[in-house]
C-alpha positions as CSV (number, residue, x, y, z in Angstrom):
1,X,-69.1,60.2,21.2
2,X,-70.6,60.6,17.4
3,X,-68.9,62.9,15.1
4,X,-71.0,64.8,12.4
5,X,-70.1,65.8,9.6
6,X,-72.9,68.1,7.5
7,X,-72.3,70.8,5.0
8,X,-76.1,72.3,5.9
9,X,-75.2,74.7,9.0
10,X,-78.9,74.4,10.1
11,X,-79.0,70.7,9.8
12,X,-75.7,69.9,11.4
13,X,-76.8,71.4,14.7
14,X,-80.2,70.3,14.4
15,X,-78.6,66.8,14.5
16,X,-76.1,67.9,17.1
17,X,-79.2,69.4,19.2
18,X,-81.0,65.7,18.8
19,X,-77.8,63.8,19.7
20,X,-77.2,65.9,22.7
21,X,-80.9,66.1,24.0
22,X,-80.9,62.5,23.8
23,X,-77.7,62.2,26.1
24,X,-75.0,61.7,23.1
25,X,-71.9,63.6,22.4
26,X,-71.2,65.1,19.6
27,X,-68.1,66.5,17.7
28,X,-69.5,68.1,14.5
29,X,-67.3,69.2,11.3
30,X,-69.2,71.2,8.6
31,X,-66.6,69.6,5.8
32,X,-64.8,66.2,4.8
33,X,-61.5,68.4,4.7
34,X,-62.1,69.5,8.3
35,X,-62.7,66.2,10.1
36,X,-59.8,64.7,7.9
37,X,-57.5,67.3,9.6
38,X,-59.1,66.1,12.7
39,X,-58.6,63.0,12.3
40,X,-54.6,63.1,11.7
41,X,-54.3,65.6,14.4
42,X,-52.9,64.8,18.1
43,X,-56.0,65.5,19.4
44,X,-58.3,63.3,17.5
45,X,-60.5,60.3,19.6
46,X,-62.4,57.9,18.0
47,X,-66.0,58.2,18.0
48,X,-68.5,54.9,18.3
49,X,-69.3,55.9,15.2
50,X,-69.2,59.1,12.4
51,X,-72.4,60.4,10.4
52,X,-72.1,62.1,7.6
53,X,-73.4,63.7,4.3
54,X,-72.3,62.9,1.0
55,X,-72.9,65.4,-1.1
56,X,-70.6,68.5,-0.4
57,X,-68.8,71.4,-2.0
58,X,-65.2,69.9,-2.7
59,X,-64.7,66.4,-1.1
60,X,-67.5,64.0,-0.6
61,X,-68.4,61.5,1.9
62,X,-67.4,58.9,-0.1
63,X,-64.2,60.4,-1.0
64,X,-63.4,61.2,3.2
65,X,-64.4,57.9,3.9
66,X,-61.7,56.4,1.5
67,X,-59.0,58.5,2.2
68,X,-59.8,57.7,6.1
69,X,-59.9,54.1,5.2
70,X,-56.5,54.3,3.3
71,X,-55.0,56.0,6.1
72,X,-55.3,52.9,8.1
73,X,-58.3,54.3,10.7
74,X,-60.9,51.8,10.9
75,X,-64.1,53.7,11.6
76,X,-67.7,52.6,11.6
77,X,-70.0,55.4,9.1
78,X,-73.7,56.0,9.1
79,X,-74.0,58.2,5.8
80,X,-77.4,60.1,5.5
81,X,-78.1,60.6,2.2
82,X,-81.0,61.7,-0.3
83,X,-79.3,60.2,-3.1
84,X,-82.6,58.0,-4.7
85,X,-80.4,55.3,-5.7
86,X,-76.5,54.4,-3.8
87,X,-73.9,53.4,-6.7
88,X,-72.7,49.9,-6.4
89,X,-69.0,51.0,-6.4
90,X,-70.6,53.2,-3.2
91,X,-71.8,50.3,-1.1
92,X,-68.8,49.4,0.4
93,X,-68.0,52.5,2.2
94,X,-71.0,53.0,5.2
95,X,-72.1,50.4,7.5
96,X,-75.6,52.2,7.8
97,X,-77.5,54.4,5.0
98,X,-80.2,56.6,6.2
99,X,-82.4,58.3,4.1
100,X,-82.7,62.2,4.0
101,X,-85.1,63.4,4.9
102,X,-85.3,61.4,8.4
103,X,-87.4,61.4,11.7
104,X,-84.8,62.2,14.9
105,X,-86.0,59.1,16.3
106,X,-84.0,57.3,13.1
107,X,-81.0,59.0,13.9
108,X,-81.6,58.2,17.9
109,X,-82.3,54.1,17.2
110,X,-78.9,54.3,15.1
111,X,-77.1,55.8,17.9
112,X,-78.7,53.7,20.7
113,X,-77.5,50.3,18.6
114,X,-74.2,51.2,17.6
115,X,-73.7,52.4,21.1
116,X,-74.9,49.0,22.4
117,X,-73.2,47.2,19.5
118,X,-69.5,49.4,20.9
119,X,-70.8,48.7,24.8
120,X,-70.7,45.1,24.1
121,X,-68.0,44.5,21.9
122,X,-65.5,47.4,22.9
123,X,-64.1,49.5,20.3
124,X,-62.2,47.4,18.0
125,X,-65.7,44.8,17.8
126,X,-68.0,47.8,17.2
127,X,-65.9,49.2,14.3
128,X,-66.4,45.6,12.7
129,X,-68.9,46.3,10.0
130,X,-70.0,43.3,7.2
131,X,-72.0,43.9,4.2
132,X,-74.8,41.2,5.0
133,X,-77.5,42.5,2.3
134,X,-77.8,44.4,-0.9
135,X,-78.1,48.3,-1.1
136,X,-78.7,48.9,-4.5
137,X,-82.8,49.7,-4.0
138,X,-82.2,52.1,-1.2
139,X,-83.6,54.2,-0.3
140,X,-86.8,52.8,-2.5
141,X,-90.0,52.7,-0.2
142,X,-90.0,49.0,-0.8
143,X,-86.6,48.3,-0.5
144,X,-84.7,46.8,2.2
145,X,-80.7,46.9,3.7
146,X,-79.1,45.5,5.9
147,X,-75.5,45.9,7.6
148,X,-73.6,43.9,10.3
149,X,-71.9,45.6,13.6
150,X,-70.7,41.8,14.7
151,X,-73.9,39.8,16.0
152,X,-76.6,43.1,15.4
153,X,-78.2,43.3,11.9
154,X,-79.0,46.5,11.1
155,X,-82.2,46.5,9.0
156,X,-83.7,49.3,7.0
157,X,-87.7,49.5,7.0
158,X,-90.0,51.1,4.2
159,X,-90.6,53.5,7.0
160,X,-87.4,55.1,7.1
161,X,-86.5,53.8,10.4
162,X,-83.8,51.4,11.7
163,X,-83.9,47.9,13.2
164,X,-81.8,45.9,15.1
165,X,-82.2,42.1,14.8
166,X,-79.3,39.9,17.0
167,X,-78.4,36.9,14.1
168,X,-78.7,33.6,14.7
């Protein structure tokens, strides 16, 4: 299961139609203050992984992702974005940044690895996530990132897609 989390009520379930046609389930929140409530509730389950926005009315991404992280949840985050440029002080808190606007195949490849990366590696391995490059030119046309989810490198392409490399 993914969870979303988009502000834009046409692009959350345009994501959530994506994930689903492509055989993924999907729990989608349309605020940071909503899937925090979720996430403290009794009925919360982890998701293989949680894709968000960042820029929302009240609490950002950023901010939810913190808060999560100092509540002691260890969660793996895929942030879409169309910031032009992610804040150092930023690069800490997503394993994966994909640029807005994306193809549905991006968001598909994302899912397909980190569902691989959680297959392999069970829940606790796949929520392992290692800075393993440098974000500060994303999401420049030239530029290139790169996270960790154990032995996968994530690798972001001039042509807004994502791939998966296994490390030596």
């Amino acid at each position: 299961m993914f969870h979303i989390i988009e502000d834009d009520h046409f692009l959350r379930e345009a994501i959530v139609d994506i994930f689903q046609y492509h055989g993924f389930a999907t729990q989608s929140f349309d605020a940071p203050e909503q899937y925090l409530a979720y996430v403290l509730s009794p009925d919360y389950m982890p998701p293989i992984a949680v894709f968000t926005d960042i820029n929302m009315p009240g609490m950002s991404g950023h901010e939810m992702i913190r808060a999560i992280s100092n509540n002691g949840q260890t969660l793996k985050f895929v942030v879409m974005t169309s910031e032009t440029g992610i804040r150092r002080h930023h690069t800490d808190t997503a394993c994966i940044y994909v640029a807005k606007p994306f193809f549905p195949a991006t968001l598909i490849q994302v899912a397909e690895q980190l569902t691989r990366c959680h297959d392999s590696n069970g829940p606790t391995g796949s929520h392992a996530c290692a800075n393993t490059g440098d974000w500060a030119d994303f999401p420049s046309v030239t530029g290139v990132c790169q996270r960790r989810c154990n032995d996968h490198i994530f690798e972001c392409t001039e042509r807004n897609t994502i791939q998966s490399s296994r490390s030596e």
